[in-house]
C-alpha positions as CSV (number, residue, x, y, z in Angstrom):
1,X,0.0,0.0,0.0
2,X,0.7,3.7,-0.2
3,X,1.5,4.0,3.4
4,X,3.7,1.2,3.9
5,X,5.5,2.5,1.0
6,X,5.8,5.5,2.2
7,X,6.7,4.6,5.8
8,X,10.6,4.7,5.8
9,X,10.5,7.7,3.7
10,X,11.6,11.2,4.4
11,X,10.8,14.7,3.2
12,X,7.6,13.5,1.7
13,X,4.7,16.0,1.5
14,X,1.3,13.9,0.6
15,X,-1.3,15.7,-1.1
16,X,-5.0,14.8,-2.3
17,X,-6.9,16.1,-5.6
18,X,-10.1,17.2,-6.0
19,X,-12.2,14.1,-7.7
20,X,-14.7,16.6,-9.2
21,X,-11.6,18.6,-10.5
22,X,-10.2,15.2,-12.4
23,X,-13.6,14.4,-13.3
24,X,-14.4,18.2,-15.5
25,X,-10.7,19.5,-16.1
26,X,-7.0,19.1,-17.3
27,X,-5.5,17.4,-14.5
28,X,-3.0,20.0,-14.2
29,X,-5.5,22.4,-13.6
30,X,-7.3,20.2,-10.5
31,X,-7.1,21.4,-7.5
32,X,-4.4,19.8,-4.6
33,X,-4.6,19.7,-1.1
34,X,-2.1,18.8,2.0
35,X,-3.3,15.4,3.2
36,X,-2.3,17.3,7.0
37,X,-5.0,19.8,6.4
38,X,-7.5,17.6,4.9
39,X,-7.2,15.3,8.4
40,X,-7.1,18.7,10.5
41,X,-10.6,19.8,8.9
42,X,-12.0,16.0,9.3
43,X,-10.8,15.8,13.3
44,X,-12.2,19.2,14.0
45,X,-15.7,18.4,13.0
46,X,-15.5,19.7,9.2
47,X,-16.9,16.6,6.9
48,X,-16.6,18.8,3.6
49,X,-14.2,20.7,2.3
50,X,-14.6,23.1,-0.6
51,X,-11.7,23.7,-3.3
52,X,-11.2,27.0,-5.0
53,X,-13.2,26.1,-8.3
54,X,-16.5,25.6,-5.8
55,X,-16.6,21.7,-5.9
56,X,-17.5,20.6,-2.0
57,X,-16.2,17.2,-1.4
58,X,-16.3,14.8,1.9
59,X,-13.5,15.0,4.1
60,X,-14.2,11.1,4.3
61,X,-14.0,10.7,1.1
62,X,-10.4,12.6,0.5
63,X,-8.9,10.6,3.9
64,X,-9.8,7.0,2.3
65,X,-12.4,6.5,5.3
66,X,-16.2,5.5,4.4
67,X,-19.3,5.8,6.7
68,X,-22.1,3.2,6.6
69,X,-24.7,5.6,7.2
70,X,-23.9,8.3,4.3
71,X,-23.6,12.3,5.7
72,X,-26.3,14.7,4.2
73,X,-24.4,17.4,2.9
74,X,-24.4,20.9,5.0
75,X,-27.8,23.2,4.4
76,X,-26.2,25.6,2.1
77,X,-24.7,22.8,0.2
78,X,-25.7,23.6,-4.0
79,X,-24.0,21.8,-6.9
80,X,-21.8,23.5,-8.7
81,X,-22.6,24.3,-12.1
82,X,-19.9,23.0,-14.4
83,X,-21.7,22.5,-17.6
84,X,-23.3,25.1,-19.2
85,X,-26.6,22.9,-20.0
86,X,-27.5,22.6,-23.7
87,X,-31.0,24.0,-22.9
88,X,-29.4,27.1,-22.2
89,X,-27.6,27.3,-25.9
90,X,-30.7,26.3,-28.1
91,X,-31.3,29.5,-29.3
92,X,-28.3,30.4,-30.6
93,X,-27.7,27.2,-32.8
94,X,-29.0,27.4,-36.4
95,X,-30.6,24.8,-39.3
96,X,-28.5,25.9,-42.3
97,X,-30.0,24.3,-45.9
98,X,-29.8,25.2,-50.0
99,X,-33.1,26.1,-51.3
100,X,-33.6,24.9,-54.7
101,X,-36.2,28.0,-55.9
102,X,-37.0,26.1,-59.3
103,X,-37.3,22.4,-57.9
104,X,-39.2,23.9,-54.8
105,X,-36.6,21.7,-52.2
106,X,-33.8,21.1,-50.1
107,X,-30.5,19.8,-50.8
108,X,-28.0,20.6,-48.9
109,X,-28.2,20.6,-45.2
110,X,-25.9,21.9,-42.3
111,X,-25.6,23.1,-38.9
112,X,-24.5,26.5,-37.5
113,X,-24.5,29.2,-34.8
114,X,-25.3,32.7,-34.5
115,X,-22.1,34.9,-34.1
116,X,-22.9,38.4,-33.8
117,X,-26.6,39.0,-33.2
118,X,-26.9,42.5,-33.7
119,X,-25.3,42.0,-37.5
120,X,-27.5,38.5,-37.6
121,X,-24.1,36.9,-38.8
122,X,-24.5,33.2,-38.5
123,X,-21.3,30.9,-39.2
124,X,-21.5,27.8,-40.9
125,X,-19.2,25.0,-42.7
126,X,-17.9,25.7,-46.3
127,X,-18.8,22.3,-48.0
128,X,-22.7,23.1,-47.1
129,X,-22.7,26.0,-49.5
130,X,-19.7,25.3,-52.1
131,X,-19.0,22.2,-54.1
132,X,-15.5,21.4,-51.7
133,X,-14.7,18.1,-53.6
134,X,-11.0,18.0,-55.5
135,X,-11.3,19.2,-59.2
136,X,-12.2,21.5,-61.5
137,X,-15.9,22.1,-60.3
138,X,-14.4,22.8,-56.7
139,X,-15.3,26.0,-55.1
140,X,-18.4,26.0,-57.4
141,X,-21.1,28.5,-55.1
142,X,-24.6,26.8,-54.0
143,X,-23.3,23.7,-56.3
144,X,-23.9,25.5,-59.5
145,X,-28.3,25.5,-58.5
146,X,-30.1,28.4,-58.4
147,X,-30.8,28.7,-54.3
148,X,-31.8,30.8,-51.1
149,X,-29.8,30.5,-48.0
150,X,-32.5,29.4,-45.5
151,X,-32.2,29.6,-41.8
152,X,-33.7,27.7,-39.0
153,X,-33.9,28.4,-35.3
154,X,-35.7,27.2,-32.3
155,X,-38.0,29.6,-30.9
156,X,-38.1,29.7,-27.0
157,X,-40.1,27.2,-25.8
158,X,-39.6,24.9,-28.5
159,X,-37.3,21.9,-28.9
160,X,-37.7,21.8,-32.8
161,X,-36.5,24.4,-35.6
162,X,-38.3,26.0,-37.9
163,X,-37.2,28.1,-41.2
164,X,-37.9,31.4,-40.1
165,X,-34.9,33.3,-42.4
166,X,-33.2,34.1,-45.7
167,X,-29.5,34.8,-45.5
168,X,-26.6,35.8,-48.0
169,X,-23.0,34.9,-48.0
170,X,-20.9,37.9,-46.6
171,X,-17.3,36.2,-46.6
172,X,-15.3,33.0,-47.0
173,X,-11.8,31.2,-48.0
174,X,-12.9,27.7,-49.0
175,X,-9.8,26.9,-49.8
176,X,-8.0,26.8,-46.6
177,X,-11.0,27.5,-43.9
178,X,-14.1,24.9,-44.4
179,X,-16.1,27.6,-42.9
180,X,-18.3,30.7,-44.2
181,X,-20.4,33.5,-42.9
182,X,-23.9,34.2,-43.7
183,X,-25.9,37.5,-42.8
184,X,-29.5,37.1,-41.7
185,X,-31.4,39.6,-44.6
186,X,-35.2,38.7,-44.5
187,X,-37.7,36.9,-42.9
188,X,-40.1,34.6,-44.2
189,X,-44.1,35.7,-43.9
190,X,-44.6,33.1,-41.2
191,X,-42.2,30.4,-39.7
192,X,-42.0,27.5,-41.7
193,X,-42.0,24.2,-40.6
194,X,-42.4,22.0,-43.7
195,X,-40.1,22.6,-46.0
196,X,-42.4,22.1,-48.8
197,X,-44.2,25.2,-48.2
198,X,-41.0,27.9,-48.2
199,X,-41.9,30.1,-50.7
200,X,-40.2,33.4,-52.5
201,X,-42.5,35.7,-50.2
202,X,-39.8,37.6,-48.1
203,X,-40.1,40.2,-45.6
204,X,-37.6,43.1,-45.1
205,X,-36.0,43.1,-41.9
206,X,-36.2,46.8,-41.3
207,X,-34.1,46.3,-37.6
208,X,-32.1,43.0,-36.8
209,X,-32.2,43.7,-33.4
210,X,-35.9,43.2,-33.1
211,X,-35.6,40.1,-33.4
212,X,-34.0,39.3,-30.1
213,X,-31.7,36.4,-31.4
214,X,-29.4,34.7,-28.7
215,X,-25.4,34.1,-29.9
216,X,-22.8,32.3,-28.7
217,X,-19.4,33.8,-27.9
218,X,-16.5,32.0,-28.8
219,X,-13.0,31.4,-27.3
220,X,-9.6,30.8,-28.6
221,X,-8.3,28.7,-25.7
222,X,-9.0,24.9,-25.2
223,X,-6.6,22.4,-23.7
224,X,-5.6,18.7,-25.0
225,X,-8.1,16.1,-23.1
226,X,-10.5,18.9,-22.7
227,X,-14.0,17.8,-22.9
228,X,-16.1,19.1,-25.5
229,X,-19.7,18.9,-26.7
230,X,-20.9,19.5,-30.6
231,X,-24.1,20.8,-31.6
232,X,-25.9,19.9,-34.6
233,X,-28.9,18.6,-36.5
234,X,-28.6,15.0,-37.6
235,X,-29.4,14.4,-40.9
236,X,-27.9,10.6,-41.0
237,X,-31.2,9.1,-40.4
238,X,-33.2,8.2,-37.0
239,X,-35.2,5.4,-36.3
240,X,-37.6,4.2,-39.0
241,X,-36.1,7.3,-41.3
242,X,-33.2,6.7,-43.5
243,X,-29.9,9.1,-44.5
244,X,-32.0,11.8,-46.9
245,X,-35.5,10.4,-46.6
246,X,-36.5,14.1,-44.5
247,X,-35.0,16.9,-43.0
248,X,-34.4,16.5,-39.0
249,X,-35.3,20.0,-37.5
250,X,-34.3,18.3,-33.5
251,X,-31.1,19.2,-32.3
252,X,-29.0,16.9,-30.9
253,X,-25.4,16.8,-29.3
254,X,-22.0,14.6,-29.0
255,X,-19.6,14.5,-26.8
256,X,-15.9,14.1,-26.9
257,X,-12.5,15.4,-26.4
258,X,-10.0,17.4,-27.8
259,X,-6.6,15.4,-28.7
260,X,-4.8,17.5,-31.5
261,X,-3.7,20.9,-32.6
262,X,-2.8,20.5,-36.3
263,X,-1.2,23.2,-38.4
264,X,0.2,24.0,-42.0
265,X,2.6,26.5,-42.8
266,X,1.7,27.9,-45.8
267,X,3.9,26.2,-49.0
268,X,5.8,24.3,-46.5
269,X,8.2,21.4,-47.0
270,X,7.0,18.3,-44.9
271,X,9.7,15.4,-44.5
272,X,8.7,11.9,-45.4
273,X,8.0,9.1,-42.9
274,X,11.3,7.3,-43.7
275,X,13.1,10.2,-42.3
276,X,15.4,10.6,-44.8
277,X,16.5,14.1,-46.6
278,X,13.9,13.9,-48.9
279,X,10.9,16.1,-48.9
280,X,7.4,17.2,-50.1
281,X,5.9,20.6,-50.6
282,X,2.2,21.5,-49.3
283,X,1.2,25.1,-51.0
284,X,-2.2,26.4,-49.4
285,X,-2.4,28.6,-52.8
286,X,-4.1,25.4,-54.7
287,X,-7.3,26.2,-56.1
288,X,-8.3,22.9,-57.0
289,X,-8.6,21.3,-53.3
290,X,-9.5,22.3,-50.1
291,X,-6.4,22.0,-47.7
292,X,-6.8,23.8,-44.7
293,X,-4.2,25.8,-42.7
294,X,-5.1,25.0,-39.0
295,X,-7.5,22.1,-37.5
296,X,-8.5,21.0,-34.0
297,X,-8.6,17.2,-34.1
298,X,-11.7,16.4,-31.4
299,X,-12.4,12.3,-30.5
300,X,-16.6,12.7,-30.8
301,X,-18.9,10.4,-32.6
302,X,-21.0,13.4,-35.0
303,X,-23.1,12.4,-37.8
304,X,-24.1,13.9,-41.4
305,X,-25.8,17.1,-40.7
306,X,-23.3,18.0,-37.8
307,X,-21.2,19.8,-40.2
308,X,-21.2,23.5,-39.1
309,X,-22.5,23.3,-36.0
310,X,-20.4,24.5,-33.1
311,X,-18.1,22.6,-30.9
312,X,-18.4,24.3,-27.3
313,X,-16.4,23.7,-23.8
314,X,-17.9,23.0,-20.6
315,X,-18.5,26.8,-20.4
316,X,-20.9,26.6,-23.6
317,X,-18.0,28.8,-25.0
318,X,-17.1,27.7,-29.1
319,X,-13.2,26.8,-29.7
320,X,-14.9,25.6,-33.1
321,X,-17.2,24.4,-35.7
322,X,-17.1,20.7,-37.0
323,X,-15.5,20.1,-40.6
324,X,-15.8,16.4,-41.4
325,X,-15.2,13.3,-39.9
326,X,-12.0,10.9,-40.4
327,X,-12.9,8.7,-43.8
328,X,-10.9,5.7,-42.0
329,X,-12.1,6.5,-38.4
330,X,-15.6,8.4,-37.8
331,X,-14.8,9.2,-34.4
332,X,-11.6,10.9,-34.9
333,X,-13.2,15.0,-36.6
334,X,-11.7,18.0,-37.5
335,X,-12.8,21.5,-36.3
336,X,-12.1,24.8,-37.5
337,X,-11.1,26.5,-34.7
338,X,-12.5,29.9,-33.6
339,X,-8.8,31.8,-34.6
340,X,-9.8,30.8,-38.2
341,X,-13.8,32.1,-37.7
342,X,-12.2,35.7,-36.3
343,X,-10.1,36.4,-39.3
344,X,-13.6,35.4,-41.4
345,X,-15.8,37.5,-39.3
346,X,-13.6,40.8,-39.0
347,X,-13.5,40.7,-42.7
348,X,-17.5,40.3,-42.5
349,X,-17.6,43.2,-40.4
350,X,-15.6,45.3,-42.7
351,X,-17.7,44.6,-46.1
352,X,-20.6,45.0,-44.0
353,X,-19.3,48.7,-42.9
354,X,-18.1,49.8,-46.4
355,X,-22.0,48.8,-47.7
C-alpha cells in the first residue's frame, strides 16, 4: 500500500486532488490539497471541504475513510454548475440548408451558430454552401443551382426548428477554412416548418435587433483532453427514417474530447516518414482542393448534418465548428477553430461597414 510504502521515507509531503476537478478539467488544472490539512478539517468536526473552483467534497472521502450511514451534505450545500446545459444554448444554434427555388426543395443541409446578433451573422461550414470536392468544379457557389440560403432556429419554448430566415454569403476562403459567414437579410411571412411550403415571399428586416436572437461567444483557448460537446442537426437518419428520406429540424449533441492541434505553414516542406532528406511541398495557394491551414482534431462520434455546427467547452463557449469526420475512423473530426472564424468574421464586419 501507499502507506507502507511510504513509511521509511523522508521529506515526503502527501497531497489529495479534487475528484470533481479530475472528473471536468485538465488534471493540471485540479485542485491539490495537503493530506495534513484535509485530516485537521475531518478531526475538527469539518466533513466537507470546498476547493477554490467551488466543488465541495467529503472530508471522508479525500482521507480514504467510508461511513455506513452516508452524511447529508451541509444546508447551504448547492451543486456546482460545471456544464453550461444545452437547454441554455438552443437559441443560438442554427438549421443551415440550400433552397432549390426552381425544384421547390432542399438539398443541402448543415448546422451553424449565431455569431454576432446585432449583425445577424451566422457561421456555418464551407462544404454546405460550395461544391468542396477536389477538381475543376471545386469551389463552385450553392453547387452550381439556383438557391436561397435558409435559416432555421428554435423559438423559446420549442425543442424543434423551424425556417424562419433568408440569408446571404458575406465572406469565406474555401480553400484553406471549411467555414463561411452568412448575414441574416429577410424573414419569411410566417415560420415554416415543412419545407415544402417555403416560398419566395420575403419580408424586409427593417431592424435586426428586433428580433431578439441569442449568440454564442467564442473562445480561442481549449486544452488537450478537454471535454467538448458539438451541436448539430442530424441528418444521417433516426429510427424508422433513413440518411435523406427528411429533414431532421431536433437538435442533438456529441460529446468528446480534444486530442490535437494540427497546423500548415503555408507552402511548406513536410519530411517523409522514412526520415530521410527527402521532402514534399504543401502550398495552401491550390485552387483545385481544399487544404486547410489549422484544425483541431476532437475524438466525438457526430453524424451527417453535424457539419457547421459549433463545438463548445464546458462553459458553452465555441473553440470551433465541425468540418468532417476521419474517412478511416468516424470518431476521430476535425474543427475549424475559432482563430480561423475571427479572421472570417472581422472581414464580415468590414464589407458590412463599407455597404
Amino acid at each position: 500500500s501507499i502507506q507502507t510504502s511510504l513509511a521509511d521515507s523522508t521529506g515526503c509531503i502527501r497531497e489529495v486532488v479534487c475528484p470533481e476537478c479530475l472528473a471536468h478539467y485538465n488534471p493540471s488544472k485540479a485542485e491539490i490539497w495537503n493530506l495534513e490539512e484535509v485530516l485537521v478539517a475531518k478531526t475538527t468536526g469539518n466533513t466537507f471541504i470546498r476547493c477554490s473552483k467551488g466543488h465541495l467534497v467529503d472530508t471522508y472521502l479525500l482521507c480514504g475513510a467510508y461511513d455506513v450511514f452516508p452524511r447529508p451534505p451541509p444546508e447551504d450545500f448547492t451543486l456546482p454548475h460545471l456544464r453550461k446545459p444545452i437547454s441554455k444554448l438552443l437559441g443560438a444554434v442554427v438549421l443551415v440548408g440550400l433552397w432549390d427555388t426552381r425544384n421547390k426543395e432542399i438539398f443541402s443541409v448543415g448546422s451553424g451558430f449565431l455569431v454576432e446578433k446585432k449583425l445577424g451573422l451566422v457561421v456555418t461550414a464551407g462544404h454546405v454552401l460550395f461544391d468542396m470536392g477536389a477538381g475543376q468544379r471545386f469551389g463552385t457557389p450553392y453547387f452550381g443551382r439556383c438557391t436561397k440560403v435558409v435559416i432555421g432556429i428554435i423559438p423559446n419554448g420549442s425543442e424543434k426548428a423551424v425556417f424562419r430566415y433568408f440569408s446571404e454569403l458575406v465572406v469565406h476562403n474555401i480553400w484553406n477554412i471549411d467555414a463561411c459567414i452568412l448575414r441574416i437579410t429577410t424573414r419569411m411571412r410566417i415560420d415554416v416548418d415543412d419545407v415544402t411550403l417555403i416560398n419566395n415571399h420575403e419580408v424586409p428586416l427593417k431592424n435586426i435587433e428586433d428580433e431578439k436572437l441569442e449568440q454564442l461567444e467564442m473562445t480561442i483557448s481549449y486544452e488537450l483532453e478537454e471535454t467538448v460537446r458539438i451541436l448539430g442537426f442530424n441528418q444521417g437518419g433516426e429510427g424508422v427514417f433513413e440518411k435523406g428520406e427528411h429533414i431532421n429540424q431536433s437538435l442533438d449533441f456529441a460529446k468528446g474530447y480534444i486530442c490535437r492541434k494540427f497546423m500548415i505553414n503555408d507552402c511548406h516542406n513536410t519530411s517523409t516518414s522514412s526520415g530521410d532528406s527527402s521532402s514534399s511541398t504543401v502550398c495552401l495557394s491550390n485552387t483545385t482542393s481544399f487544404i486547410p491551414r489549422q484544425e483541431i482534431v476532437v475524438i466525438c462520434p457526430t453524424i451527417c448534418g453535424h457539419s457547421g455546427g459549433p463545438c463548445i467547452n464546458d462553459e458553452g463557449k465555441v473553440v470551433g465548428i465541425l468540418s468532417r469526420a476521419d474517412p478511416t475512423d468516424r470518431q476521430r473530426c476535425y474543427l475549424v477553430p475559432t482563430s480561423e472564424i475571427k479572421l472570417l468574421m472581422s472581414k464580415a464586419k468590414k464589407l458590412i461597414k463599407t455597404c
